[in-house]
N, C-alpha and C positions, 0 to 999 in steps of 0.2 A: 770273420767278415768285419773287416773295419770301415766300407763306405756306404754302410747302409741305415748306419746312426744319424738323422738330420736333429740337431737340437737348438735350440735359442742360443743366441751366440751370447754370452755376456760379456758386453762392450767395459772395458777397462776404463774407466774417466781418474784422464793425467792430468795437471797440467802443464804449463810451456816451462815452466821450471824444470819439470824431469827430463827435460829435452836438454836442458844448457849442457855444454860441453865441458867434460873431468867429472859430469855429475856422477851419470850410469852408462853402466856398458850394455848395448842389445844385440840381442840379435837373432835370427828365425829361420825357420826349411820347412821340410817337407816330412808327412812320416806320416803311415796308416790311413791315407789317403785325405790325411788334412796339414794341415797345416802346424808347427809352434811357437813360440816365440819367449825368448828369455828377457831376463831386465836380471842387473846384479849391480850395486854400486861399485864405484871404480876406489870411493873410499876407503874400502875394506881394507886390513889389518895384512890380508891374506896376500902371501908372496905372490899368488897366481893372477892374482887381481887385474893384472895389466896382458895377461898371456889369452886371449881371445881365441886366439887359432884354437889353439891348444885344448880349452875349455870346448869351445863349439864342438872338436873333436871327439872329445869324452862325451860329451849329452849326444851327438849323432852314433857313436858308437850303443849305448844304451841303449835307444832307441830300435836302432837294427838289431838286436839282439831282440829285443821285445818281439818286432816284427816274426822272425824268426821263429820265436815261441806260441804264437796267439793270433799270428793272421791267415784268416780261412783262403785267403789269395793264394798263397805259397803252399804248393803241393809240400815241400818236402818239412812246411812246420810243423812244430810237434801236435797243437792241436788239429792238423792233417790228420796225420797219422792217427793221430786217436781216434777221429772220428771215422774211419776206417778199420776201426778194429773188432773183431767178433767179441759176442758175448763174453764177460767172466775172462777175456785175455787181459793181464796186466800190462803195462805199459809203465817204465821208468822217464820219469817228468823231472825237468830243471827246477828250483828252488822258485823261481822267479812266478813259473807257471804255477806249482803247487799252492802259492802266497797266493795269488790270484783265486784259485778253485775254492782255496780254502773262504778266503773272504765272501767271495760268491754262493758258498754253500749256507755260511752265515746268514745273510741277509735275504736269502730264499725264507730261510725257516722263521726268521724275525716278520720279514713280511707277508706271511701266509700264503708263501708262492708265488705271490703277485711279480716277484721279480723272478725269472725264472731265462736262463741262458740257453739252456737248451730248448726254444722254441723254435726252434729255425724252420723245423719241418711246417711248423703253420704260416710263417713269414711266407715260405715257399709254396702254400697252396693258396697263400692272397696274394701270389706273387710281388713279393716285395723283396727287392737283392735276392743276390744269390745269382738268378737264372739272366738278371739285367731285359732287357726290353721283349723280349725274343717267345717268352712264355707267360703273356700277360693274360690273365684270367678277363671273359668277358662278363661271368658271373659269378654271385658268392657261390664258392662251395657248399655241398647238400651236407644237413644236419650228418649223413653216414660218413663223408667225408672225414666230415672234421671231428667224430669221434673214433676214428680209425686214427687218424693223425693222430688225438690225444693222447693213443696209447702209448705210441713214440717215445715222448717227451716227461721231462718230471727230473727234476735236482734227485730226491730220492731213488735214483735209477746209478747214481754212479758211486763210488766210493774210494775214498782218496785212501792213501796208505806211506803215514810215516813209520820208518826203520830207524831206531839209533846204531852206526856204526862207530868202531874202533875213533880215536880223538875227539869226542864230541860231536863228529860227522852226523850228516842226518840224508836219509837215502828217501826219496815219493818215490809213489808210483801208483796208479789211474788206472781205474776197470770200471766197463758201465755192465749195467745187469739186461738189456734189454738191445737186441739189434735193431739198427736204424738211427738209435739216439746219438746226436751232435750236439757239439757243444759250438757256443759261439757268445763270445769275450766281449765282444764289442761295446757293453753297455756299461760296462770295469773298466776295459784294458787301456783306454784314455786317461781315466782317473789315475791307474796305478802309473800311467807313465809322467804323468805332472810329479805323481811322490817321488818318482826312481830320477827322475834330472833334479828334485828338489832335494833331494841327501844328498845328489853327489856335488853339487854347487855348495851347501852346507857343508861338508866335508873338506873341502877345499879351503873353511874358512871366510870365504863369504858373505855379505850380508845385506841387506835390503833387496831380498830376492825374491822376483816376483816370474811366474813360471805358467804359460798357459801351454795346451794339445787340443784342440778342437773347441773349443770354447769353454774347457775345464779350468782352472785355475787353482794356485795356490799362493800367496802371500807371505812374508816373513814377519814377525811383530812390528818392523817399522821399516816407515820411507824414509831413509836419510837424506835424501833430494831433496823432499820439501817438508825437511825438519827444521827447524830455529832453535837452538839454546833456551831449554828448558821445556819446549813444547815440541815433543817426536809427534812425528805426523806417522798416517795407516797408507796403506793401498785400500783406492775406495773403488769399487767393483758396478758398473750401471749394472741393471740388468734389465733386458730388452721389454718392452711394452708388444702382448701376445697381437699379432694383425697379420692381413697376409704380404704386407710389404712392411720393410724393414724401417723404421722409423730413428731418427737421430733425438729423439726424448727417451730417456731410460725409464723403466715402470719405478721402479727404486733406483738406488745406491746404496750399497751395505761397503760397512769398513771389514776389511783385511787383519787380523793379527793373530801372527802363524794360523793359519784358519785357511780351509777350500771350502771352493763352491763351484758347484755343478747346478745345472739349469738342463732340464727337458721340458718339450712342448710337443702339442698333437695337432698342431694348426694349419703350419705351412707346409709337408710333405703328404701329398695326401692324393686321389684321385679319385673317377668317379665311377662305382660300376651299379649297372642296373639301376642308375641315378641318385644313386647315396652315396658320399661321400667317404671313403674308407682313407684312415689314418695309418701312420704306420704302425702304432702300438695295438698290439694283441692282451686281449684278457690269456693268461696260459690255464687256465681255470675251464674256464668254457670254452675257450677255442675261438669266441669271437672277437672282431675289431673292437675298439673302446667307442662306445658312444658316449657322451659327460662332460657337464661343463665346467671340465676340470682345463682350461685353458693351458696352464704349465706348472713347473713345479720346482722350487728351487732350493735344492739343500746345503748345509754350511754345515764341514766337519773337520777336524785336523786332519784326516784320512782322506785325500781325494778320490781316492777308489772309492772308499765306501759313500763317498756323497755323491758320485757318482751312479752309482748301483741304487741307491736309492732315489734321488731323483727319476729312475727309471721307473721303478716299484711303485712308486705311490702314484706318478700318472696314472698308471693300470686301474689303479684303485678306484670305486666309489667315491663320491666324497667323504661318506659319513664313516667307512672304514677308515681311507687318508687322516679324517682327524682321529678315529681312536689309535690308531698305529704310530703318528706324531707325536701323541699324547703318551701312550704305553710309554716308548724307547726315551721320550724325553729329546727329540730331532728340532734342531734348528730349521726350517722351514717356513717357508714363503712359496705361496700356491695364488695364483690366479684365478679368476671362477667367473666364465660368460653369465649374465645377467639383463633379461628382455627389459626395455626401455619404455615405460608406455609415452605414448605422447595423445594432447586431448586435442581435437577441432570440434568444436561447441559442443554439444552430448556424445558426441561420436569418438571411445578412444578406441588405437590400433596399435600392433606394437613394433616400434622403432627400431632403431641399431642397435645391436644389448653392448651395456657398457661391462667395463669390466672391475668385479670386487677382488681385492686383492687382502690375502687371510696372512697373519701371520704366526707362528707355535708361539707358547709361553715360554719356550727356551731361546727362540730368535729374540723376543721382545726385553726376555732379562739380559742378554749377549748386546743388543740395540743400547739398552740403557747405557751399560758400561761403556764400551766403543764409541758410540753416537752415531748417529743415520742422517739420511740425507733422501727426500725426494726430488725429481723435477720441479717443483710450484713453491714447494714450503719447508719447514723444519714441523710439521702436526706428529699427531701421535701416532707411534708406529702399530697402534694395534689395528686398524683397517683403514685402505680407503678407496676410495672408487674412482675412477675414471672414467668416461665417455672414450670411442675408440672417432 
């Protein structure tokens, strides 16, 4: 299921330099029911450098392949098929897919479950994707419901299986222990697709490559565009200020070097039943929607799947696990946090718009120092600051 992921978009801030012409080559389509878009310098070294077609062609080709492997749209994909399959039956999986499961399996266990793929059956009983408008729930489901559901569901339910074959070869292959359980990629398979066009542009020789899928990103160690002799410049990345309309101020700006980031939020996809507001992200723990003013959450890792996947997991989270789990792995992160406003009219105070505090890890802030950061308003210290919305 890949269009059922809404996340903070993080806005790329260029400027009109990376536009001049001979600078960089771009250019963008369609895939997993969003959108991508490339940047590569045309200065590169790389024979291919000026073959456009050519290039576009390889990252679309990649892409549909992905699709093929991982989107719950496509009856005849492999994770299809998977999740149509009976208990304890194996299933032989593509390299591509395996890379995926495996990473995903990781980052369940690191974040205490809180990230967890195979939820879908609880997506499906708050109806959210999947069934589309057709089977909208007009109530939360009964405490029975959704510990029937929980059974379903759980990373520990499936079990990957490498084979070394004859030349080095290596053979997967996918079994879950529990009928009913799905899997569903979509909180990864963005990120892994930023990595999989960013090696193969890499590859090519390539360089000052800057590489987004959904509002995922990844960066090269430098912008050749708006470098100057002696002084390489980064790809500096906005990233969105949490509200329910889209706003042209970035909450931050972080620099890029070889470095991803992914951004989830629980803000603006969301609807209302029995007059509470349900979000799309699910606790996979308890089975219910997240309530927390954990506004969004922003991760920075060489790996864009895994900042991806994470970005996911820690929304899930509490705050006060979010920071021991940041803390534990040692995670580049930037998280947002709603915060009530008081305001006074003579003895009488009430509480206002809550503004929003914005946290940042002690691994983002040592990665800030080296690189340099950037807000909207100022060059202050990047360990907190607050905004009014």
């Amino acid at each position: 299921m890949f269009k059922t992921k809404t996340i903070l978009i993080a806005l790329v801030t260029l400027s009109p330099a990376l536009f001049a012409e001979g600078s960089l080559e771009q250019f963008s389509g369609e895939t997993m029911g969003t959108t991508y878009k490339v940047k590569y310098s045309l200065n590169s070294k790389s024979e291919f450098a000026h073959e456009t077609a050519q290039i576009k062609n390889g990252v679309e080709q990649l892409l549909k392949n992905l699709n093929a492997q991982m989107s719950t749209y496509i009856q005849s994909s492999e994770i299809s098929r998977f999740n149509k399959l009976s208990p304890r039956q194996e299933m032989k999986i593509s390299a591509g897919f395996a890379e995926v499961v495996r990473a995903a399996l990781k980052i369940s266990t690191k974040s205490s479950s809180y990230f967890d793929p195979t939820v879908g059956p609880l997506l499906r009983l708050y109806a959210h994707g999947y069934d589309g408008e057709k089977n909208l729930q007009e109530k939360i489901p009964s405490p029975k419901k959704i510990e029937a559901t929980l059974a379903l569901i759980g990373m520990g339910k499936l079990e990957l299986t490498t084979t070394k074959k004859p030349r080095k070869l290596m053979e997967f292959s996918l079994s879950k222990s529990t009928a009913g359980l799905e899997l569903d990629l979509s909180a990864i398979a963005k990120g892994y697709g930023v990595d999989i066009v960013y090696r193969y542009l890499s590859s090519l020789g390539l360089s000052s490559i800057l590489v987004e899928v959904g509002g995922e990103l990844r960066g090269s160690a430098e912008n050749s565009a708006n470098s100057s002799p002696g002084k390489p410049a980064l790809w500096r990345v906005g990233i969105e200020k949490p509200a329910a309309e889209r706003s042209e101020r970035p909450m931050a700006i972080l620099p890029l070097s070889d470095m991803s980031v992914a951004t989830s939020g629980n803000y603006r996809n969301f609807r209302l039943i029995e007059g509470k507001r349900i979000g799309h992200v699910i606790n996979p723990k308890s089975g219910q929607y997240v309530q927390s003013n954990i506004a969004s959450v922003t991760v920075l890792d060489k790996s864009c799947m895994e900042a991806d996947a994470w970005a996911t997991g820690l929304l899930a989270m509490p705050e006060e696990a979010l920071r021991k789990t940041v803390a534990k792995h040692n995670l580049k992160a930037l998280w947002a946090i709603y915060k009530a406003k008081p305001k006074f009219l003579g003895w009488v105070s009430f509480w206002g718009k809550p503004r929003i505090v914005v946290h940042r890890s002690r691994a983002l802030v040592d990665y800030l120092q080296k690189f340099g950061s950037q807000n909207e308003s100022s060059q202050q210290s990047p360990i907190k600051k607050e905004t009014s919305l």
